[in-house]
C-alpha angles and dihedrals in degrees: 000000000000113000136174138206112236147144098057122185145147088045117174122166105343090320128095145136121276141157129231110228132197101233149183117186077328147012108304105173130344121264099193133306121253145202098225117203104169129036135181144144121219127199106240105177098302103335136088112238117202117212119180131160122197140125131282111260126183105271108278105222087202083065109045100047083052089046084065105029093057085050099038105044099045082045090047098044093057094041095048095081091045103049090035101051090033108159103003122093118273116218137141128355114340128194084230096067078064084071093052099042091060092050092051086059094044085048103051083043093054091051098046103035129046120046092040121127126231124233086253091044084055103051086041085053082053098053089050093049089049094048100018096036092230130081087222143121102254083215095066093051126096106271091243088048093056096034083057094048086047093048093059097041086058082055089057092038095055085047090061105042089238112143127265091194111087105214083048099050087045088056093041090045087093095044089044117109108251090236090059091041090092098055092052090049093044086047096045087048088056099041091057140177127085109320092037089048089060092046088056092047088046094041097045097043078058098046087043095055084042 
């Protein structure tokens, strides 16, 4: 079966999110999106081979529809004149180099743009790897993966006297010590939903200054 590794987002270091495709001269449907954490190609004869090792994530949709955006549309701008002009003489300039041309641009944007992470994305990724042990969104993890990570950082947490209760722990973020502030900023990430939510932004606004 030939596969191939695209759609990647959300890259820090040399680790980022990407999905394995089925593919035939392109992407043709997704196998399953990754966390890759080690990446590298090896010379085999004449041919590249690509090794990579990670953990399963729930497919990433993100990722999937740029996995075959940043294929398609590259495949697609150099065909169209082709396809569309198929059988008449080509000279001078065309109306039809027009198609190409915008999906040349489509297709730069599509490659440069989404999927990239901010400076700030980047520190936040930090403090989760510190406290989580992955550089990852918890939201992109499998829901008993990032129940685990939360469970030990309650654990930490606990340890530390720092509040489980969300409306609690957002009074006590100012009163928190600054080496602690991450913890509460990695565990509320990874509690989720709307309180906790307001715990990470106060937290990290605090950590931030810090």
């Amino acid at each position: 079966m030939f596969t191939m590794l695209l759609g990647q987002i959300e890259a820090i270091d040399d680790m980022h999110v990407s999905t394995r495709f089925f593919s035939f001269i392109g992407p043709i449907f997704p196998l399953g999106t990754m966390f890759i954490t080690n990446e590298r190609f090896e010379r085999r004869g004449n041919r590249s081979v690509h090794h990579y090792d990670g953990r399963p994530l729930p497919l990433s949709m993100k990722s999937v529809i740029l996995g075959y955006l940043r294929v398609w549309l590259l495949i697609g701008a150099v065909a169209w004149p082709f396809i569309s002009m198929w059988g008449e003489s080509i000279g001078g300039w065309r109306n039809e180099y027009i198609v190409s041309i915008a999906l040349l641009v489509i297709w730069l944007f599509v490659v440069i743009v989404p999927g990239r992470l901010s400076e700030e994305q980047r520190r936040q990724l930090r403090v989760l790897e510190q406290f989580a042990g992955l550089p990852i969104n918890p939201v992109r993890l499998a829901s008993f993966d990032r129940e685990n990570r939360r469970e030990v950082m309650a654990g930490r947490m606990k340890e530390a006297s720092l509040s489980l209760d969300p409306a609690e722990a957002l009074r006590g973020v100012e009163s928190v010590e600054k080496s602690q502030l991450g913890l509460v900023y990695a565990y509320a990430r990874y509690a989720g939903g709307p309180a906790w939510g307001a715990v990470a932004d106060a937290s990290w606004k605090r950590l931030h200054v810090a």
